[in-house]
N, CA and C atoms as a LAMMPS dump frame, in Angstrom:
ITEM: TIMESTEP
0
ITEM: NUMBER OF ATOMS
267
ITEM: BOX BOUNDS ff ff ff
-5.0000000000000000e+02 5.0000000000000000e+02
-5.0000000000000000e+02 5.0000000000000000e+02
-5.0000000000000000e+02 5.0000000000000000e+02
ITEM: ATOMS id mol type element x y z
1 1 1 N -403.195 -324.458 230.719
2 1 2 C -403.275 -325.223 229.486
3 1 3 C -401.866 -325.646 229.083
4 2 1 N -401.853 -326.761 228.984
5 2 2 C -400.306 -327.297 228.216
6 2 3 C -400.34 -327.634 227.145
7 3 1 N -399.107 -327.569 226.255
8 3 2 C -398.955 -328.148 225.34
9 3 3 C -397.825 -329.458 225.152
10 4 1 N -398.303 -329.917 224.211
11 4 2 C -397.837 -331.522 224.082
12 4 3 C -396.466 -330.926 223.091
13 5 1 N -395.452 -331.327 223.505
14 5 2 C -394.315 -330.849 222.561
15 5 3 C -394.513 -332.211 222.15
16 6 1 N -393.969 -332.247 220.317
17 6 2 C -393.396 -333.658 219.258
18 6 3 C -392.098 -333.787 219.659
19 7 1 N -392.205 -335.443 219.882
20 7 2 C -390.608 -335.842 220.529
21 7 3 C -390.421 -336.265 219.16
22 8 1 N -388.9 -336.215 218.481
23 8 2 C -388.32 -335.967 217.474
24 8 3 C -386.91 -336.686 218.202
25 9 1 N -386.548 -337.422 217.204
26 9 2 C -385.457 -338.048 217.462
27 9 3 C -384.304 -337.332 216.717
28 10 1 N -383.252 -336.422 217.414
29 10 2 C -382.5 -335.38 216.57
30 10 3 C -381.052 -336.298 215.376
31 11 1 N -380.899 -337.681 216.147
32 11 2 C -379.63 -338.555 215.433
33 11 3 C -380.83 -339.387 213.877
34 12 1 N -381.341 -339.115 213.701
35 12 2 C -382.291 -339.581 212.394
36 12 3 C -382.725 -338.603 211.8
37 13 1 N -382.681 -337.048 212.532
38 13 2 C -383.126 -335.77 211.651
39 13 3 C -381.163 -335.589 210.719
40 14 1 N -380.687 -335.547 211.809
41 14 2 C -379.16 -335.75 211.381
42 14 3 C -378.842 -336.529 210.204
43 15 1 N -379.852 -337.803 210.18
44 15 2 C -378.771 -338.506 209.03
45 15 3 C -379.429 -338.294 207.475
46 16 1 N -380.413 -337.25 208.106
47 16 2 C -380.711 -336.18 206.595
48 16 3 C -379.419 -335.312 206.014
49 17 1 N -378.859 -334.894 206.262
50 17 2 C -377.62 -334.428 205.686
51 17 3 C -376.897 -335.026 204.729
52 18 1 N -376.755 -334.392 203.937
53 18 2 C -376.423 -334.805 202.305
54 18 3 C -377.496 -335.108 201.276
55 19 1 N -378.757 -335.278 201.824
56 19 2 C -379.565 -335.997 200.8
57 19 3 C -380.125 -334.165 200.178
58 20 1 N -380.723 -334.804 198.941
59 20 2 C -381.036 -333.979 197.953
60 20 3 C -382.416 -333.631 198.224
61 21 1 N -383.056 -332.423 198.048
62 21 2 C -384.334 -332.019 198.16
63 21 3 C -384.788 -330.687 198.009
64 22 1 N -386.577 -330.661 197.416
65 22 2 C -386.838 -329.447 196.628
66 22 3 C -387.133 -328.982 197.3
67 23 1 N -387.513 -327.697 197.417
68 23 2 C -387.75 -326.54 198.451
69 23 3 C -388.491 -324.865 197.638
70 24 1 N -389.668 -324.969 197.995
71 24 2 C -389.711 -323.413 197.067
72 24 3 C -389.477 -323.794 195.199
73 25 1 N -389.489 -324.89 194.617
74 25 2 C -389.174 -325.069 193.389
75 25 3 C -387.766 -324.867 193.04
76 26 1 N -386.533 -324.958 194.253
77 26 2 C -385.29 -324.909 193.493
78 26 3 C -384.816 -326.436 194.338
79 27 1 N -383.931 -326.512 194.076
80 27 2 C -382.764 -328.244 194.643
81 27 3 C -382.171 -327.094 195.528
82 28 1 N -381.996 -328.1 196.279
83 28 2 C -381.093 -327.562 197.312
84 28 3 C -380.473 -329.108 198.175
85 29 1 N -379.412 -329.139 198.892
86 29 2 C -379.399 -330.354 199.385
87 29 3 C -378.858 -330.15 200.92
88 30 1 N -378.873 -330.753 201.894
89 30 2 C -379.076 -330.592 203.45
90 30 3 C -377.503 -330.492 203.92
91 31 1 N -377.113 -329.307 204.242
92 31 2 C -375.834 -329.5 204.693
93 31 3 C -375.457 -329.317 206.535
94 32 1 N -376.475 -329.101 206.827
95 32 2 C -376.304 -329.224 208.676
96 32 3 C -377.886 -329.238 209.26
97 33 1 N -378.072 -329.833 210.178
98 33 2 C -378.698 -329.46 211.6
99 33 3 C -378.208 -328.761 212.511
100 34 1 N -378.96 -327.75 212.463
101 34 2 C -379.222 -327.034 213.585
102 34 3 C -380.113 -328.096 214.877
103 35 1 N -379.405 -327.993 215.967
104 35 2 C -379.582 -329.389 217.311
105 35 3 C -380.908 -328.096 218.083
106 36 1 N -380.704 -326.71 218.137
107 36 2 C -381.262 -326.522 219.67
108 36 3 C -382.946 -326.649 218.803
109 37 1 N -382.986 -325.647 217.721
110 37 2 C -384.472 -325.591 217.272
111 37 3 C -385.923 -326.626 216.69
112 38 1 N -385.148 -327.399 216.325
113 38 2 C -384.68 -328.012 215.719
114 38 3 C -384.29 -327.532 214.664
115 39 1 N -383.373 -327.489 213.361
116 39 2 C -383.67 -326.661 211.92
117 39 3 C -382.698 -327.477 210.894
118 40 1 N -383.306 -326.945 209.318
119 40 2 C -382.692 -327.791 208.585
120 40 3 C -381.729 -326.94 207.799
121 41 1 N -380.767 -327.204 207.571
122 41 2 C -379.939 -325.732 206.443
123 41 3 C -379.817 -326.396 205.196
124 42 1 N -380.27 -326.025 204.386
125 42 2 C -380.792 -325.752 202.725
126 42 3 C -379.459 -325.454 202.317
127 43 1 N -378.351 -325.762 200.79
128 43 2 C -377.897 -325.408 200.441
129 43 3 C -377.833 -325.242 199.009
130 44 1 N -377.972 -324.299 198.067
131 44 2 C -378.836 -324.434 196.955
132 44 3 C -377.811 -324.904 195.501
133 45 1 N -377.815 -325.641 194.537
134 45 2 C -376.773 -325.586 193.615
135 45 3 C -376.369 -324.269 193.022
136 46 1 N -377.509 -323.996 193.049
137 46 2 C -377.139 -322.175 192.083
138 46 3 C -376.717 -321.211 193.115
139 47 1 N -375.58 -320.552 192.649
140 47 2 C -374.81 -319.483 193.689
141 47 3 C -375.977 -317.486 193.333
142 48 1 N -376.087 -317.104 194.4
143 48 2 C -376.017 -315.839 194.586
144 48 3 C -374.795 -314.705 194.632
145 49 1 N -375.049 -313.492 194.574
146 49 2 C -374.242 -312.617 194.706
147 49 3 C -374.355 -311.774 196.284
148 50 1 N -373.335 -311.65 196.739
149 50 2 C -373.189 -311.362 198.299
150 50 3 C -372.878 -309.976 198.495
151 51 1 N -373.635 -309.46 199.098
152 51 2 C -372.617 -308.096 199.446
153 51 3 C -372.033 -307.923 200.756
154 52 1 N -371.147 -306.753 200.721
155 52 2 C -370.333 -307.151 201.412
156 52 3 C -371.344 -306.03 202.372
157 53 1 N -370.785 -305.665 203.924
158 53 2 C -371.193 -304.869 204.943
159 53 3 C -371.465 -303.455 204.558
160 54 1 N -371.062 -302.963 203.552
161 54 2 C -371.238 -301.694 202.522
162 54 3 C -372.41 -302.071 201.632
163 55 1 N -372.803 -303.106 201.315
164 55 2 C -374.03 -302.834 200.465
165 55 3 C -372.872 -303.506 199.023
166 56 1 N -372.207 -303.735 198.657
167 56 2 C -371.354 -303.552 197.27
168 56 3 C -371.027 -305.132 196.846
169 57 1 N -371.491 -305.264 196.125
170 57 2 C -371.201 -307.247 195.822
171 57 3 C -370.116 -307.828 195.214
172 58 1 N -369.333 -308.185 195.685
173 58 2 C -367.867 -308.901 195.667
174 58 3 C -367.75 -310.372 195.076
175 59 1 N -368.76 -310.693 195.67
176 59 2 C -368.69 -312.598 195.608
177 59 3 C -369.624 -313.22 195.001
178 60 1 N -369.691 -314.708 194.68
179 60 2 C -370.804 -315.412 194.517
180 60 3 C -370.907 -316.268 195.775
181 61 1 N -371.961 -316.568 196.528
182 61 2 C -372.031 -317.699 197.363
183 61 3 C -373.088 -318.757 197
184 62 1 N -373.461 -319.798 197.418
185 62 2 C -374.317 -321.277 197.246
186 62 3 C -375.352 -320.201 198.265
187 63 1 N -377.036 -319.877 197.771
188 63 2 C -377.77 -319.493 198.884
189 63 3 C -378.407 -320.612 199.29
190 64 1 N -378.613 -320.096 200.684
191 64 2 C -379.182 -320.928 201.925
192 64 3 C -380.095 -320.902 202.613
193 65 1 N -380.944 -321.539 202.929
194 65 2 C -382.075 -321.683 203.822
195 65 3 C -382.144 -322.039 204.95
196 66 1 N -382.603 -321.511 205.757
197 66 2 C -383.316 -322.837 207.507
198 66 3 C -384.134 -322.919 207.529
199 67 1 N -384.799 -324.243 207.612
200 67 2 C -386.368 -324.471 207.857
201 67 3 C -386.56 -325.26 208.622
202 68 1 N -387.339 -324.548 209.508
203 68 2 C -387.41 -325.36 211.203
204 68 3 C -387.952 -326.761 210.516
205 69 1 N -387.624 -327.457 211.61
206 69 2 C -388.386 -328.99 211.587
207 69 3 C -389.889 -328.991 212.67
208 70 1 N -389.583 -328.109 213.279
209 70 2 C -391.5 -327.724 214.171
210 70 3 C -391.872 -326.753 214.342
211 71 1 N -393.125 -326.459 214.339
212 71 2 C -393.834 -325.381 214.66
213 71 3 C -393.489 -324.549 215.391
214 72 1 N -394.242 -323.412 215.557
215 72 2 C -394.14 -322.8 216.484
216 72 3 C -394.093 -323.235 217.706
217 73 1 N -395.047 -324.174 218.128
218 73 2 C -395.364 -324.257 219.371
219 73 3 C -394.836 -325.865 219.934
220 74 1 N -394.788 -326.603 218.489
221 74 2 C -393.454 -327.732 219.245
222 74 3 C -394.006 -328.473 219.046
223 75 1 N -395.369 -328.719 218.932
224 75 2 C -396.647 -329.997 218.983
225 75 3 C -396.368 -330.407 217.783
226 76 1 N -395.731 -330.006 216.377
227 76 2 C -396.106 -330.771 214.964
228 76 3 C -394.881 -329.99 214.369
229 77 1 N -395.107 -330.621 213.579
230 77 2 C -393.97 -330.032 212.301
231 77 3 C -394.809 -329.028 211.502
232 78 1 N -393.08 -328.164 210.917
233 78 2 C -393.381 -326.844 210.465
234 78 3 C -394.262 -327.104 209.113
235 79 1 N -394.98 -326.347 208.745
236 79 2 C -395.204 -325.953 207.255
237 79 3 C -393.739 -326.049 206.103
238 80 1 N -393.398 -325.157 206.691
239 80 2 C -391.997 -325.634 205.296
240 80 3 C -391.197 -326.586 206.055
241 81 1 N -391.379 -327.569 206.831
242 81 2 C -390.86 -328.672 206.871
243 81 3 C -391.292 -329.849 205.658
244 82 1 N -392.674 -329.526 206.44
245 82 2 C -393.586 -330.846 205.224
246 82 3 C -393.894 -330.436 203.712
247 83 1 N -393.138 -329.292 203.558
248 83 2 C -393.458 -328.821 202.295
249 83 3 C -391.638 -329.068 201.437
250 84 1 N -390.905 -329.741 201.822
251 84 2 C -389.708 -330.74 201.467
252 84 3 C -390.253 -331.656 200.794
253 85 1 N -389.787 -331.892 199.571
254 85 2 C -389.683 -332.855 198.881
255 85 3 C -388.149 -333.272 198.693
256 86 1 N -388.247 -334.714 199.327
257 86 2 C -386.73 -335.26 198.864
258 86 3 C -387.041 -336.399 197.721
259 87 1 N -386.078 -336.113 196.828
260 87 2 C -385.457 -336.745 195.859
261 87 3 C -384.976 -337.528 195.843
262 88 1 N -383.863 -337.985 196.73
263 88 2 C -383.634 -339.574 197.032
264 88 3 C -383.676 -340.56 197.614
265 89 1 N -385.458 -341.024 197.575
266 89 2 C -385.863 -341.639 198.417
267 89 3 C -386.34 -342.833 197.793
């Protein structure tokens, strides 16, 4: 049995980067592709608190997400792909 992998053009998933979009009910806006998985990295306006390798929190950072652009199995796009809402469209 085979499966049909979704051909995905990765230089047009790319020129998502920078644009603005909701995720889970917070903004977040696209600051890289990930090329092998495909994946999207989420970067959120509101900062978190980080700890450090001890468990002990030092910092604030911008939290972040990846959300594949396909399924498991390659044939379709992810669930929290299509569950992106962009904003400046």
């Amino acid at each position: 049995m085979t499966t049909n992998t979704l051909a995905i053009d990765i230089d047009k998933i790319r020129d998502l980067i920078g644009r603005h979009v909701v995720y889970k009910g917070t903004e977040y806006v696209i600051v890289e592709v990930l090329d092998q998985a495909p994946a999207l990295v989420l970067e959120a306006r509101d900062t978190v608190i980080q700890a450090d390798q001890h468990g002990e929190a030092h910092r604030r950072v911008p939290n972040t997400e990846t959300v594949p652009v396909l399924n498991s199995h390659g044939n379709g796009y992810s669930l929290a792909y299509l569950n992106i809402h962009f904003l400046d469209e």
